[in-house]
DSSP file (Angstrom, degrees, kcal/mol; ACC not computed):
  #  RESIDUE AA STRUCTURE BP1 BP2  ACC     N-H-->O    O-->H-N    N-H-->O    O-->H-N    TCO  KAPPA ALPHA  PHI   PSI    X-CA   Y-CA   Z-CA
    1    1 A X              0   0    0      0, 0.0     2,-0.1     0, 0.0     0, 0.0   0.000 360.0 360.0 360.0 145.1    0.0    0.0    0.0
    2    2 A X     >  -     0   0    0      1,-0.1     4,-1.2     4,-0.0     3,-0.0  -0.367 360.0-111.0-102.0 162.8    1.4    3.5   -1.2
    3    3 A X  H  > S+     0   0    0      1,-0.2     4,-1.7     2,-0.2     3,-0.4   0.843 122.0  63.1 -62.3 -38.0    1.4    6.4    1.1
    4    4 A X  H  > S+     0   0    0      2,-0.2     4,-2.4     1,-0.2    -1,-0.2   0.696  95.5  57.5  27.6 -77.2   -1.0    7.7   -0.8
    5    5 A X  H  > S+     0   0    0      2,-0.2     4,-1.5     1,-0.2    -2,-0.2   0.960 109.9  50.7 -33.3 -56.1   -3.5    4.7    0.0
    6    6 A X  H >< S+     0   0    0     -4,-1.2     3,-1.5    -3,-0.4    -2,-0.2   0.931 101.4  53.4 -63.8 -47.1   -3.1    5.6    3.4
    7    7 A X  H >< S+     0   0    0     -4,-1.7     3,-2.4     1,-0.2    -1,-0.3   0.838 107.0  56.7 -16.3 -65.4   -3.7    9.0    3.2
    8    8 A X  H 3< S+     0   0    0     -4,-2.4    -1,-0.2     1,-0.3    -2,-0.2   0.736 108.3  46.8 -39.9 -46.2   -6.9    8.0    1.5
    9    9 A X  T << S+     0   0    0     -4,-1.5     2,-0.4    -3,-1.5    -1,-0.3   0.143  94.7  94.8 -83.0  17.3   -8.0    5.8    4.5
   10   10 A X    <   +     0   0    0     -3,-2.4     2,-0.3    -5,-0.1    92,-0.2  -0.957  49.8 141.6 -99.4 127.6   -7.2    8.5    7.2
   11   11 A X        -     0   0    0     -2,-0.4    92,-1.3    90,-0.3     2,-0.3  -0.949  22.0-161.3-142.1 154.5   -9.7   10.8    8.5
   12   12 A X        -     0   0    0     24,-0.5    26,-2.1    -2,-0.3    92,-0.2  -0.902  11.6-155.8-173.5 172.4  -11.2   12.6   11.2
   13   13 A X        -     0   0    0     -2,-0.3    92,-1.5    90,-0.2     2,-0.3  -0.100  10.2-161.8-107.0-174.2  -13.7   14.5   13.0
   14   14 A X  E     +ab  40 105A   0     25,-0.7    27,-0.7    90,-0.2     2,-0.3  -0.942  17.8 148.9-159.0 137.1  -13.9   17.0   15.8
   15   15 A X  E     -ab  41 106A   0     90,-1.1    92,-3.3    -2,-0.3     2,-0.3  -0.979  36.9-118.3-174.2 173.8  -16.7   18.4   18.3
   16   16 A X  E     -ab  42 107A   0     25,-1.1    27,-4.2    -2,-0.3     2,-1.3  -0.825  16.6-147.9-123.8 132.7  -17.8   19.7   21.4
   17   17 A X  E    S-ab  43 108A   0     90,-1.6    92,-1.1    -2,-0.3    27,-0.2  -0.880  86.6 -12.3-110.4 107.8  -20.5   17.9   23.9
   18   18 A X  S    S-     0   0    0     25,-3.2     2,-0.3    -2,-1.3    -1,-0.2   0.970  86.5-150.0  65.5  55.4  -22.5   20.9   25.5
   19   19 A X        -     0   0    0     24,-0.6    -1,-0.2    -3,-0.3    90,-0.1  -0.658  15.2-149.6 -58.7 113.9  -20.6   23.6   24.7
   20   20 A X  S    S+     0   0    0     -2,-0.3     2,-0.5     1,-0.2    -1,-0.1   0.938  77.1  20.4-126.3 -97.1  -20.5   26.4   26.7
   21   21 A X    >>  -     0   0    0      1,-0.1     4,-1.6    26,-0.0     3,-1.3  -0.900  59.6-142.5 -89.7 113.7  -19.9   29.9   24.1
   22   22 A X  H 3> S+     0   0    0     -2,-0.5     4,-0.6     1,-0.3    -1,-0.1   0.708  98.4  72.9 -47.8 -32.5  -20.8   29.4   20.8
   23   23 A X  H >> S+     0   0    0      2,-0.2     4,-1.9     1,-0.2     3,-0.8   0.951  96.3  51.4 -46.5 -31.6  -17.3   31.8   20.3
   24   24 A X  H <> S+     0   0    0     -3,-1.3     4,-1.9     1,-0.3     5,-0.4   0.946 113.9  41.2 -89.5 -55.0  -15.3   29.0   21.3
   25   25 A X  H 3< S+     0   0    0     -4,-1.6    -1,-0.3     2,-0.2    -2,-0.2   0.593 104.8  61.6 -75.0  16.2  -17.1   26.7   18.7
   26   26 A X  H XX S+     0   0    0     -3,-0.8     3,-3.0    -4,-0.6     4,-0.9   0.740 116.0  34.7-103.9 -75.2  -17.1   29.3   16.0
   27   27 A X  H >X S+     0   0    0     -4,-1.9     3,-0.7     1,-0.3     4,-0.7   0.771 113.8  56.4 -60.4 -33.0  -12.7   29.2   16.4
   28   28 A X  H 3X S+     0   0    0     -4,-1.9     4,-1.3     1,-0.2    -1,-0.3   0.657 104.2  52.6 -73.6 -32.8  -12.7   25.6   17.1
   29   29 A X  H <> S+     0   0    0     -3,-3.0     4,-1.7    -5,-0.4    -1,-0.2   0.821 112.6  47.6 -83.6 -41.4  -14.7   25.3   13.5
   30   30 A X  H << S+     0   0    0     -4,-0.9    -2,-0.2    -3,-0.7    -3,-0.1   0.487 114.5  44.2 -62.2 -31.0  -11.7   27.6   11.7
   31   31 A X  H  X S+     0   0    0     -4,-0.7     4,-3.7     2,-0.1     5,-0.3   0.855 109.4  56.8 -78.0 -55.1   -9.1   25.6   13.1
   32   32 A X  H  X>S+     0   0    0     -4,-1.3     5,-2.6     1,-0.3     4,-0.6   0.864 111.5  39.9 -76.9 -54.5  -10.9   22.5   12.3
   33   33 A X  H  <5S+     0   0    0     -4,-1.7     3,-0.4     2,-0.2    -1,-0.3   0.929 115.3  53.9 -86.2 -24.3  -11.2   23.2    8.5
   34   34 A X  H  45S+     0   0    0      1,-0.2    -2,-0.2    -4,-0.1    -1,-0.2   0.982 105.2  54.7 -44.6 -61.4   -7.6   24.6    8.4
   35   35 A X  H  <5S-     0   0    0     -4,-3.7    -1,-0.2     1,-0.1    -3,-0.2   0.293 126.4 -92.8 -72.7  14.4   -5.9   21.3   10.1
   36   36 A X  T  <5 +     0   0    0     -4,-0.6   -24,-0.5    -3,-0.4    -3,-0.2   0.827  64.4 175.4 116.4  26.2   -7.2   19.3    7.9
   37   37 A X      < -     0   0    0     -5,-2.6   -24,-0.2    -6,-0.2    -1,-0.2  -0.353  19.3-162.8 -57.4 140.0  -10.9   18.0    9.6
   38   38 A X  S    S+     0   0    0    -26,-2.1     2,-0.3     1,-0.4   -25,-0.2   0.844  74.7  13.4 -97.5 -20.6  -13.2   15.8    7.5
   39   39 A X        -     0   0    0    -27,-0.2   -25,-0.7    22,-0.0    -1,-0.4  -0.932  58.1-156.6-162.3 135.9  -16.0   16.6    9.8
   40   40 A X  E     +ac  14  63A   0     22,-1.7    24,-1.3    -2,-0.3     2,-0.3  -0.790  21.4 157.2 -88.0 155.4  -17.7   18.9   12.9
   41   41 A X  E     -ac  15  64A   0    -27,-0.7   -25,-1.1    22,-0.2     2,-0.5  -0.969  24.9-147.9-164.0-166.7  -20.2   18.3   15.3
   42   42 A X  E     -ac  16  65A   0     22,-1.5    24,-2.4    -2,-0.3     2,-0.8  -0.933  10.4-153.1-136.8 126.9  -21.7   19.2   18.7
   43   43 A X  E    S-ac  17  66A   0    -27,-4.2   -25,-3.2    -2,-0.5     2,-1.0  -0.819  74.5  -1.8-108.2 166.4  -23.5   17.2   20.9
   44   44 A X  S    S+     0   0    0     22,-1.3   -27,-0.1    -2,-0.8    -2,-0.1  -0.734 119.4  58.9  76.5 -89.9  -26.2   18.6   23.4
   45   45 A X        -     0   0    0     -2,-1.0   -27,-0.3   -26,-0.1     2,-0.3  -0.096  65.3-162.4 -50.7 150.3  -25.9   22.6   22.5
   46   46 A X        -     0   0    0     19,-0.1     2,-0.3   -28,-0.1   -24,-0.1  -0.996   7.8-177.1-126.8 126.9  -26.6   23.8   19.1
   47   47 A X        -     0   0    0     -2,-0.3     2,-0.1   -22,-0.1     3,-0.1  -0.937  23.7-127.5-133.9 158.9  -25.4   27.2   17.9
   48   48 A X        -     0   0    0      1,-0.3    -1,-0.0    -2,-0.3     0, 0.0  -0.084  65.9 -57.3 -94.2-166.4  -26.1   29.1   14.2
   49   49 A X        -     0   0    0     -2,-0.1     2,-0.4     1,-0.1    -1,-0.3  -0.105  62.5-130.7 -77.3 173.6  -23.0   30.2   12.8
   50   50 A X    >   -     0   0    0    -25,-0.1     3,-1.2    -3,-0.1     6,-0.1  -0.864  17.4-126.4-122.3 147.9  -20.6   32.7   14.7
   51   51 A X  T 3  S+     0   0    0     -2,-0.4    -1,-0.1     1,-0.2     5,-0.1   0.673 113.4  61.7 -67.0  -6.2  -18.9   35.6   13.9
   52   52 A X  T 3  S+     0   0    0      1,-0.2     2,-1.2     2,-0.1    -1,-0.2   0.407  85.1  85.8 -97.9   2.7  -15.6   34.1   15.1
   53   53 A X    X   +     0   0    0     -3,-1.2     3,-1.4     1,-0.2    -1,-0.2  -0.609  55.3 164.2 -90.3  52.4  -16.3   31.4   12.0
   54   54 A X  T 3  S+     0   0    0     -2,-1.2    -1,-0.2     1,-0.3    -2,-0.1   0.791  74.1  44.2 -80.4 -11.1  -14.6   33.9    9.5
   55   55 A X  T 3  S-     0   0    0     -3,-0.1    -1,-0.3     0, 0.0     4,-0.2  -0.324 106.0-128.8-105.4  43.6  -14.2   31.0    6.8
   56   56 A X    X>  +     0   0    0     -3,-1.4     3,-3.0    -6,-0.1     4,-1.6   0.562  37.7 175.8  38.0  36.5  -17.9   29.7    7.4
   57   57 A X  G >4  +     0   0    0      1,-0.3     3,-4.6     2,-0.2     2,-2.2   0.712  69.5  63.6 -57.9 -69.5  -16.6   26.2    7.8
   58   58 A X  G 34 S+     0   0    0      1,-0.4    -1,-0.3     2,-0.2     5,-0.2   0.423 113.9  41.8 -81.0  -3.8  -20.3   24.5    8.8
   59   59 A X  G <4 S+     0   0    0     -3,-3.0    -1,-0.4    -2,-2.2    -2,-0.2   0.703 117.9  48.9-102.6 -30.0  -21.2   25.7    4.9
   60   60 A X  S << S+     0   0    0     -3,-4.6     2,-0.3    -4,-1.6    -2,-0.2   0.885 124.9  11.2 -66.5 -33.7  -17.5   24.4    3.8
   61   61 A X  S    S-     0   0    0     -4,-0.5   -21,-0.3     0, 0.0    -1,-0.2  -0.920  95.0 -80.5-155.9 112.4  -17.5   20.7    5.5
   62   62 A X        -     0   0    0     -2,-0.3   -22,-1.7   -23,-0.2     2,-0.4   0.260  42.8-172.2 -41.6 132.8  -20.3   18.5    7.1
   63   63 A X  E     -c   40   0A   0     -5,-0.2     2,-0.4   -24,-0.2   -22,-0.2  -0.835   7.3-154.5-112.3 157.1  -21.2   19.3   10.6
   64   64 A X  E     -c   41   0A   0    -24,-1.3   -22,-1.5    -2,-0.4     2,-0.3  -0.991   9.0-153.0-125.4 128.5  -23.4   17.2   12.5
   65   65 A X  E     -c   42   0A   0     -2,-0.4     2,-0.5   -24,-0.2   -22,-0.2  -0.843  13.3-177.2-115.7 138.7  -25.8   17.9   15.5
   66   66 A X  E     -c   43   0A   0    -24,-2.4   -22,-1.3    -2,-0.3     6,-0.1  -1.000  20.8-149.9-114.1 126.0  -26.7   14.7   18.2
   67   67 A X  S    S+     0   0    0     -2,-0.5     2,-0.3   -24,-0.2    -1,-0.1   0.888  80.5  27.3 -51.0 -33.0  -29.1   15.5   21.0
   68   68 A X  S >> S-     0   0    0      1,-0.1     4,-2.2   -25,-0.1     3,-2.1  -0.906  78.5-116.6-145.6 156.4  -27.4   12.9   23.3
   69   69 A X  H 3> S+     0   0    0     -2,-0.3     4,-3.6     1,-0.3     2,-0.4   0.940 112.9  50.6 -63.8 -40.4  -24.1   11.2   23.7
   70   70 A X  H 34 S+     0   0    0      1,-0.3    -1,-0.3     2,-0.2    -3,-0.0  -0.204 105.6  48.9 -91.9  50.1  -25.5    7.9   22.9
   71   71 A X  H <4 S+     0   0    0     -3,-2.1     4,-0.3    -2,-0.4    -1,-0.3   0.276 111.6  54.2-141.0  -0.9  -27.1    8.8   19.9
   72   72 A X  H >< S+     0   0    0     -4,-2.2     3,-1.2    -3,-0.3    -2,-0.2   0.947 116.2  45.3 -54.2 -63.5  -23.1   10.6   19.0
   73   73 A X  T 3< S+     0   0    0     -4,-3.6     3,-0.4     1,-0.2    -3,-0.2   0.653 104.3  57.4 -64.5 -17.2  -21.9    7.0   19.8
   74   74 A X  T 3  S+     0   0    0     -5,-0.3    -1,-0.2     1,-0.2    -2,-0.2   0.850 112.0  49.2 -66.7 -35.7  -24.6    5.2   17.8
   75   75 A X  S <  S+     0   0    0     -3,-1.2     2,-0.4    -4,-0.3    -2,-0.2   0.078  71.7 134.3 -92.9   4.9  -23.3    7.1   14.9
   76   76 A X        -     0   0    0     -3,-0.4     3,-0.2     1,-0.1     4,-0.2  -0.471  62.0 -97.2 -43.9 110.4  -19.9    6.8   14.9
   77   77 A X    >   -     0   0    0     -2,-0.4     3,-3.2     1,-0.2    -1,-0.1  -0.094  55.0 -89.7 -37.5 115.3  -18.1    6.0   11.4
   78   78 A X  T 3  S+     0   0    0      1,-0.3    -1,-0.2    -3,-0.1     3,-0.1   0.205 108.3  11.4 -37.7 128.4  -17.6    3.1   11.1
   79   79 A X  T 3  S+     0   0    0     -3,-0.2    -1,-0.3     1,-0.2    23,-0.2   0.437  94.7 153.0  67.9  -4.1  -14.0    1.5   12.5
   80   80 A X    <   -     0   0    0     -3,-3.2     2,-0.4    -4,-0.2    23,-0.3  -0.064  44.9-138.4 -24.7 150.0  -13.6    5.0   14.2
   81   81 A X        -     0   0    0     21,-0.4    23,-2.4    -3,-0.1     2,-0.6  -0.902  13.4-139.0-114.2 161.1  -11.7    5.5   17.1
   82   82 A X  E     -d  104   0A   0     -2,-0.4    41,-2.8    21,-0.2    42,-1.1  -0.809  16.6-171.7-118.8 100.0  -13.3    7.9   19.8
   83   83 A X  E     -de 105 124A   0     21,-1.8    23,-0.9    -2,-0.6    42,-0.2  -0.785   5.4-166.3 -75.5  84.9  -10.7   10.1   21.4
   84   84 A X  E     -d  106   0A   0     40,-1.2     2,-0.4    -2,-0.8    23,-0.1  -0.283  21.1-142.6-100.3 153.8  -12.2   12.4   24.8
   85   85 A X  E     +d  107   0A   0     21,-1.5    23,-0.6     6,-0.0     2,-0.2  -0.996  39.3 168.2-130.3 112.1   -9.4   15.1   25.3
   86   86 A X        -     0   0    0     41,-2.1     2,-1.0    -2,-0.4     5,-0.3  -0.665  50.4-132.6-141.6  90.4   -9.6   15.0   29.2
   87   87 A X        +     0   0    0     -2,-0.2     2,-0.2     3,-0.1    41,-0.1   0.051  67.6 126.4 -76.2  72.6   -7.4   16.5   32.0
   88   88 A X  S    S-     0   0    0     -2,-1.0    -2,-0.1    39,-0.3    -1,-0.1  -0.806  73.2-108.9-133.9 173.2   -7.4   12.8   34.1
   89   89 A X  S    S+     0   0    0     -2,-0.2    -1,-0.1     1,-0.2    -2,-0.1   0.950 116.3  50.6 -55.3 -45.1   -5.3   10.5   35.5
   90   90 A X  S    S+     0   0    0     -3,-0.1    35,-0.2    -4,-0.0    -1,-0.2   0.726  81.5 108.6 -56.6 -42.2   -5.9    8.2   33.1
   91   91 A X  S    S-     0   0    0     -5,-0.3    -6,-0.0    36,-0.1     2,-0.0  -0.142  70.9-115.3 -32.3 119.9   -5.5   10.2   30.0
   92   92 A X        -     0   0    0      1,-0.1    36,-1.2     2,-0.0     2,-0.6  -0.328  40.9-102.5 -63.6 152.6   -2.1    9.6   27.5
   93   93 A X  B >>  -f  128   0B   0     34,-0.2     3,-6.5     1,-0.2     4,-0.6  -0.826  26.6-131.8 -92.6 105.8    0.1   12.6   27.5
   94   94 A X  G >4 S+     0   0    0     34,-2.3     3,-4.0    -2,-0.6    -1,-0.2   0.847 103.3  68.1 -28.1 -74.9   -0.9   14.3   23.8
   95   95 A X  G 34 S+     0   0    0      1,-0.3    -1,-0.3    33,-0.2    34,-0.1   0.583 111.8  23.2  -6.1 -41.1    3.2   14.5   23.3
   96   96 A X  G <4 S+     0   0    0     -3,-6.5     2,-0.4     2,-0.1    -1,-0.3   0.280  96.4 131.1-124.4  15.9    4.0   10.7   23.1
   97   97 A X    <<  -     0   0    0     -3,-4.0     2,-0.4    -4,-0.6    -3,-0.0  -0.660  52.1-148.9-106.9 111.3    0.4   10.0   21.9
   98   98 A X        -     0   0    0     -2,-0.4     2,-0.3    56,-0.0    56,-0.2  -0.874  24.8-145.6-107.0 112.1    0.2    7.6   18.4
   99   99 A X        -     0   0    0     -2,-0.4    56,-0.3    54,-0.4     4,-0.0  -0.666  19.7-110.0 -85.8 148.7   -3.3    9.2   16.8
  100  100 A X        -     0   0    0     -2,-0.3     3,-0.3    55,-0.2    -1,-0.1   0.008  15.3-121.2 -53.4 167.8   -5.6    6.5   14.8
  101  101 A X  S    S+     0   0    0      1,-0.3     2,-0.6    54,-0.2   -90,-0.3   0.996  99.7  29.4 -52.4 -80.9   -5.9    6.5   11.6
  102  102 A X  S    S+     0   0    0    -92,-0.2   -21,-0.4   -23,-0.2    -1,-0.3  -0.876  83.6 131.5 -77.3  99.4   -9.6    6.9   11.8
  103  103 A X        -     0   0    0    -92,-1.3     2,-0.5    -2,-0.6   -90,-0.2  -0.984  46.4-132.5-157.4 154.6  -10.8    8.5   14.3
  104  104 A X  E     - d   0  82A   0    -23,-2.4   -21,-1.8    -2,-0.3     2,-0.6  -0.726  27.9-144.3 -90.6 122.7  -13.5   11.6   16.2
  105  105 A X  E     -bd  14  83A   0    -92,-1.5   -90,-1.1    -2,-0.5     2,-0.4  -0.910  11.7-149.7 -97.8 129.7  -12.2   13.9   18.9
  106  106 A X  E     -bd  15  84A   0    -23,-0.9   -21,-1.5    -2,-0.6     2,-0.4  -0.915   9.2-165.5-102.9 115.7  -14.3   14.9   21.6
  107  107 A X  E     -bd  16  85A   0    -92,-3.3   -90,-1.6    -2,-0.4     3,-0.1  -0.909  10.5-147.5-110.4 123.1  -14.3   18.0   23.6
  108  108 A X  E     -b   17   0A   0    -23,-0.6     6,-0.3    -2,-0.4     5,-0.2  -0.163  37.6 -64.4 -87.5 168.1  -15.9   18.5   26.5
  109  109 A X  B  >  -G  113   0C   0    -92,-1.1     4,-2.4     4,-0.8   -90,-0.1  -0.127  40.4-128.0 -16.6 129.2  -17.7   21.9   28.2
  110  110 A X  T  4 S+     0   0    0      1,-0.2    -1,-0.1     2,-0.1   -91,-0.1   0.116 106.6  40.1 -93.9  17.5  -15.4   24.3   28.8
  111  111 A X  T  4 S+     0   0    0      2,-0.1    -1,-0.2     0, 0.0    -2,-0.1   0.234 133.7  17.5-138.6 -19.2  -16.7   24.7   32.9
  112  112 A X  T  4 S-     0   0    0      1,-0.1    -2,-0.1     3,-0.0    -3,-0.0   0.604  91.9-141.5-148.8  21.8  -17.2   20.7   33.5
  113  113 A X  B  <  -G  109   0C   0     -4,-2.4    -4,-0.8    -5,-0.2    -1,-0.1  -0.186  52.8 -15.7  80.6-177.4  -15.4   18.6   31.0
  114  114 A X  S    S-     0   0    0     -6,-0.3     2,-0.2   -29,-0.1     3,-0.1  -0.082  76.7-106.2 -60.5 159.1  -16.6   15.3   29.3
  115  115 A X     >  -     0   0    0      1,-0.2     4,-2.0     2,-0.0     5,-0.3  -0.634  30.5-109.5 -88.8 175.6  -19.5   13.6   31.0
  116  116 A X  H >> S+     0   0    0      1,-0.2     3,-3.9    -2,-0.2     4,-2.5   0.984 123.0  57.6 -55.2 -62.8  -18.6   10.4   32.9
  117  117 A X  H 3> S+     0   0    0      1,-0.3     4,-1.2     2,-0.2    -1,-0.2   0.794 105.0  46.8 -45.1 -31.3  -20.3    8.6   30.3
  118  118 A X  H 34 S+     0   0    0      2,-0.1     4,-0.5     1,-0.1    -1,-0.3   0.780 114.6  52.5 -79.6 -12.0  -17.9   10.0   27.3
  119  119 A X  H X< S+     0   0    0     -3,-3.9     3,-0.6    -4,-2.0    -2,-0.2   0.898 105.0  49.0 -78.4 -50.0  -15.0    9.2   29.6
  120  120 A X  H 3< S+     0   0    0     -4,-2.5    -2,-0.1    -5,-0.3    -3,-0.1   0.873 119.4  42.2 -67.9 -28.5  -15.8    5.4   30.4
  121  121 A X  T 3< S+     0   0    0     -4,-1.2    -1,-0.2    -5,-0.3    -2,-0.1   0.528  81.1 111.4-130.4  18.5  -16.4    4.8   26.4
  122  122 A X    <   -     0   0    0     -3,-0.6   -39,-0.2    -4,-0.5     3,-0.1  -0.007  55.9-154.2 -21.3 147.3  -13.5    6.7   24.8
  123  123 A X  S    S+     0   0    0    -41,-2.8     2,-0.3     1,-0.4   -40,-0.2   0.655  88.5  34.3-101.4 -39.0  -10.8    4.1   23.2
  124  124 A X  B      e   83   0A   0    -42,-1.1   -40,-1.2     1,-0.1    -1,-0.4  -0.940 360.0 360.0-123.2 131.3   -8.6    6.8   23.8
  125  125 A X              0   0    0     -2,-0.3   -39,-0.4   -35,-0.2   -37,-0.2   0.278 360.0 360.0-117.4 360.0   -8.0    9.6   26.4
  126        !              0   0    0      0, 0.0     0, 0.0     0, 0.0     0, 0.0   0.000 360.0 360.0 360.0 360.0    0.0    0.0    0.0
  127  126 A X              0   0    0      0, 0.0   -41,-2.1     0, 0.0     2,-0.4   0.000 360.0 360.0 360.0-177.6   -5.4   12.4   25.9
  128  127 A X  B     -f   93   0B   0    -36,-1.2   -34,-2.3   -43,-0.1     2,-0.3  -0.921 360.0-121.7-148.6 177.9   -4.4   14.8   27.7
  129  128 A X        -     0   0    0     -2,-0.4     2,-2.3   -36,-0.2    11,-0.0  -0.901  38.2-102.2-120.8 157.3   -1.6   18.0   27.6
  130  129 A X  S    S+     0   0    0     -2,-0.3     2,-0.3     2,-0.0   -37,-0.0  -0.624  81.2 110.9 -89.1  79.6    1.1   18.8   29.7
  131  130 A X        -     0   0    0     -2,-2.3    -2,-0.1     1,-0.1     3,-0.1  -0.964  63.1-136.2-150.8 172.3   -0.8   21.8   32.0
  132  131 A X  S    S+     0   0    0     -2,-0.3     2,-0.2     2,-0.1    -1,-0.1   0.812  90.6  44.9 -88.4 -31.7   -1.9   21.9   35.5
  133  132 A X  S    S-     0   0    0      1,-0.1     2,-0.2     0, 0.0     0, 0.0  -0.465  98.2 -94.0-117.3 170.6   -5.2   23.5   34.6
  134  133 A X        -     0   0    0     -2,-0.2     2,-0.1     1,-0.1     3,-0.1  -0.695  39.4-128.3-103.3 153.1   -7.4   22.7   32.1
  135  134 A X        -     0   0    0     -2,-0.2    -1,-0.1     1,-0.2     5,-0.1  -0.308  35.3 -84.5 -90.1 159.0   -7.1   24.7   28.6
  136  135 A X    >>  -     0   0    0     -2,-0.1     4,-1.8     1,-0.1     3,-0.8  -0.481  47.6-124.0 -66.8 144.7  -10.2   26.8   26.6
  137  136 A X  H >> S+     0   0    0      1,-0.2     3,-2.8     2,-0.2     4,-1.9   0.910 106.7  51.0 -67.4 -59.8  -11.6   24.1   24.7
  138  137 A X  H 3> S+     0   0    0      1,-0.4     4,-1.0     2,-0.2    -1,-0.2   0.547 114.6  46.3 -73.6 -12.9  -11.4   25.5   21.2
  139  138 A X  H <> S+     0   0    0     -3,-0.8     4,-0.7     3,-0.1    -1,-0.4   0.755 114.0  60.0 -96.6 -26.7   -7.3   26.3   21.9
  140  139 A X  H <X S+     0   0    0     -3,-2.8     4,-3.1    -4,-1.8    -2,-0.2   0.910 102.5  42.4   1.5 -89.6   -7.8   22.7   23.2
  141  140 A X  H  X S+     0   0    0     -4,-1.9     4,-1.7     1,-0.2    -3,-0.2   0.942 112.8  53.6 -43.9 -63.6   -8.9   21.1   20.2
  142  141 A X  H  X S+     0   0    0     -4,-1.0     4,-1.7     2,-0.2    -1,-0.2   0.741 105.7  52.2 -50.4 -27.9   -6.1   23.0   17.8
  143  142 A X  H  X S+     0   0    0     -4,-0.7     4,-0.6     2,-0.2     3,-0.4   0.884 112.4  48.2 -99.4 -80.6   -3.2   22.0   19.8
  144  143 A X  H  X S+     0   0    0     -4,-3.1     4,-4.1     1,-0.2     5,-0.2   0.627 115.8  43.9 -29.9 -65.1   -4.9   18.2   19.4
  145  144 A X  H  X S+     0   0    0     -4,-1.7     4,-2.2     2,-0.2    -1,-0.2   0.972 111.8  56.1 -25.1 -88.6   -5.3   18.7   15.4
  146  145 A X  H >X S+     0   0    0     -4,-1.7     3,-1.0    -3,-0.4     4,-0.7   0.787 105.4  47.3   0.4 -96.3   -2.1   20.1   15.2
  147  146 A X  H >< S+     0   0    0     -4,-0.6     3,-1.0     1,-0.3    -2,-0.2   0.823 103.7  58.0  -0.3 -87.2   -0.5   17.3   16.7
  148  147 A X  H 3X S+     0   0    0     -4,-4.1     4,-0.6     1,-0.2    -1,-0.3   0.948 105.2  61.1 -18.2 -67.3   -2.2   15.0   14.6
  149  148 A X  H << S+     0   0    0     -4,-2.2    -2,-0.3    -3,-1.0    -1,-0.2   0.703  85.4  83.8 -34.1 -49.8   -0.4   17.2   11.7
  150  149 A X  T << S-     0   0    0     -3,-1.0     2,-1.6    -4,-0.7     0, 0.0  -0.085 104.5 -86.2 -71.2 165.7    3.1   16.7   12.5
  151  150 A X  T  4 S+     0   0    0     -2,-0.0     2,-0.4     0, 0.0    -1,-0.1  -0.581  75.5 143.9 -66.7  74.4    4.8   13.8   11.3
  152  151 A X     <  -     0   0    0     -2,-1.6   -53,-0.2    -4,-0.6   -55,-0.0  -0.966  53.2-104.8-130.4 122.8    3.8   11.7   14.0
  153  152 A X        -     0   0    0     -2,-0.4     2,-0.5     1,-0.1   -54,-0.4   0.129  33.0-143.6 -29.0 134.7    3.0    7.6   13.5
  154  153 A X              0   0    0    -56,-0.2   -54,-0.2     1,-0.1    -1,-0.1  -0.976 360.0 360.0-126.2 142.7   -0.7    6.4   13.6
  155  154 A X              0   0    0     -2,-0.5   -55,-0.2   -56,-0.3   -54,-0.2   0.154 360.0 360.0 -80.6 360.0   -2.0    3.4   15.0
């Protein structure tokens, strides 16, 4: 298989469960079609577009709305992996952190995090080298990012 192939089989998605300021998911949306997202979405909150959206991604690149975490997880793409970005013990350190191939990142409220329930059925938690937890949409980019660099995938 060419590198190329692989390319072809790599993607992924990015979103916010109960998102706080629709600002933060309006930059989160900007980053998201800059680094190189095939997808957005939100679960719980829903917001129309934001001024902080200056390339309109939700007209550029499918976004997706769930009412509920299990109807996010019902709908995962198939062979996805489901990442929570989570400040816990448990959580891999982003740094040494091999992203799938395929896979969705999940961000939680920016005042109370993932729910338990998005924590327990993650495949993967990751986490960044701070004491405190980060704004989610600066969050996200540094995750993306990451992804970007030459870094191995599982």
């Amino acid at each position: 298989m060419s590198s190329i192939d692989n390319f072809k089989n790599e993607f992924f998605g990015i979103g916010i469960q109960n998102g706080k300021t629709p600002e933060n998911l309006g930059v989160l949306w900007r980053s998201a079609q800059n680094l190189g997202a095939s997808f957005i979405f939100t679960i719980g909150n829903r917001y129309a577009k934001q001024a902080s959206d200056t390339h309109n991604a939700v007209k550029a690149m499918p976004y997706f709305h769930y009412e509920t975490f299990d109807d996010f997880y019902n709908n995962l793409p198939k062979g996805a992996r489901l990442v929570g970005v989570e400040l816990t013990e448990e959580a891999n350190a982003l740094e040494t952190f091999n992203h799938p191939r395929r896979c969705v990142y999940l961000l939680g409220a920016e005042d109370h995090g993932l729910t338990k329930k998005a924590i327990e059925q993650s495949h993967h938690l990751v986490k960044f080298k701070s004491q405190l937890s980060l704004n989610v949409s600066v969050a996200g980019s540094i995750v993306m990012y990451d992804r970007g660099i030459n870094k191995p995938r599982s």
